[in-house]
C-alpha positions, -999 to +999 in steps of 0.1 A: +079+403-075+059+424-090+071+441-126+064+480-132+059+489-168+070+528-165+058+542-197+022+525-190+022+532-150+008+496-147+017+471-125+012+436-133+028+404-121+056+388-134+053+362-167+045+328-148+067+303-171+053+274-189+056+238-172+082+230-207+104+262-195+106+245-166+112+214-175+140+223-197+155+247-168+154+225-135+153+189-158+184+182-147+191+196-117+158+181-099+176+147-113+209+159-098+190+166-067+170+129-065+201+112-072+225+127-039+190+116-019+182+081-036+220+073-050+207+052-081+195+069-117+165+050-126+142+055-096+158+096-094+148+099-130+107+082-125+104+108-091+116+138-114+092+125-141+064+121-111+069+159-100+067+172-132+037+152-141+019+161-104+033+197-114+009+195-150-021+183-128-020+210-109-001+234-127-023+263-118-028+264-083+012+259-078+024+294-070+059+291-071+067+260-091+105+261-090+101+253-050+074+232-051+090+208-079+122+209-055+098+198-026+077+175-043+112+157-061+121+157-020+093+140-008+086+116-041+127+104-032+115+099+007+088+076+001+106+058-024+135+052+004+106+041+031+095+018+003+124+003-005+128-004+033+096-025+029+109-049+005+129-076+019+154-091-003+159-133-003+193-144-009+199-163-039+193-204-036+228-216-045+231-243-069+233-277-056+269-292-060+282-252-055+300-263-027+301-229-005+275-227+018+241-248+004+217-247+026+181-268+025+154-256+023+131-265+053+093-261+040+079-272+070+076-240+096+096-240+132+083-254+162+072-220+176+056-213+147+036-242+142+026-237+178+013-202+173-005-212+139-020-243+165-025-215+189-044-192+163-066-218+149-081-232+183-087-195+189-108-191+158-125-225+169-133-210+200-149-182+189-168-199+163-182-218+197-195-188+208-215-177+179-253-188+180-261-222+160-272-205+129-243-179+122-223-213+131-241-226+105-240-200+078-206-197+083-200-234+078-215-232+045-199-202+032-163-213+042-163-254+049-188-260+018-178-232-002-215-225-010-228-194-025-248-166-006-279-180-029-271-220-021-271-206+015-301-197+013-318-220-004-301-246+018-315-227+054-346-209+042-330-173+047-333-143+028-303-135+003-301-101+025-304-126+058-275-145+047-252-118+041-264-100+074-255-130+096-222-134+076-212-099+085-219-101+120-205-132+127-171-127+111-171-095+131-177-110+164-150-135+155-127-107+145-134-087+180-133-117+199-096-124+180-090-088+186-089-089+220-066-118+225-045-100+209-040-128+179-053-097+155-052-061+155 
């Protein structure tokens, strides 16, 4: 919209208002709007405070603020639904003697997957085997002995760089070989 000052014949754009104008105007219906979306105050309340505070950041490129603080509140409350579809909630341990429902607690995995975890680890040990003897060896010492990319090399004779350069390519072969049976992605 542009505002036409008769008396002057100039035209000049309209008065952009400040980020606290706006703030006090759409406060509370950007938290109106987060709360029918998300359906709890604190989280509808931190996305409004996110918008406005991505709104300061960038406060001057934003061309018309009023929509994009009503988009940004949209998309803040989106991701913090797919978010919270992430987390997984436990149920609560009842206490012993409660009566209703006490279950144990079985720390030891199921058969099927103490059979993959068997599966997995013989597939690593595999395609360690295939590696030639001195990545095997390298990669012994980093991960069996724990040893340092220096106490590998003083150990073997390599170079720091040598060290690190047969650790990288060995773990990668392993990961590509891994890869392709599918047991990682």
């Amino acid at each position: 919209m542009i505002v036409a000052r008769p008396e002057e014949g100039i035209v000049s754009p309209p008065r952009q208002e400040s980020i606290e104008e706006l703030f006090s105007a759409l406060e509370s219906p950007l938290l109106s709007y987060a709360l029918k979306i998300l359906r709890e105050r604190e989280p509808s309340e931190d996305v409004v405070q996110e918008a406005f505070m991505k709104l300061h950041a960038q406060f001057v490129e934003v061309r018309e603020p009023r929509k994009w603080l009503y988009r940004t509140v949209h998309n803040l409350a989106l991701n913090h639904l797919r978010q919270g579809n992430k987390i997984v909630p436990l149920r609560p341990v009842m206490e012993e003697g409660s009566g209703a429902g006490s279950e144990s607690i079985d720390p030891e995995p199921l058969p099927d997957e103490q059979i993959v975890r068997l599966e997995g680890i013989g597939m690593v040990r595999l395609s360690l085997e295939a590696l030639d003897e001195r990545s095997r060896e390298v990669v012994r010492l980093k991960f069996n002995e724990d040893l340092s990319y220096k106490q590998i090399s003083d150990r073997t004779g390599l170079t720091i760089s040598h060290v690190g350069y047969l650790l990288h390519h060995a773990l990668k072969a392993v990961a590509a070989e891994l890869a392709k049976t599918g047991l990682t992605k």
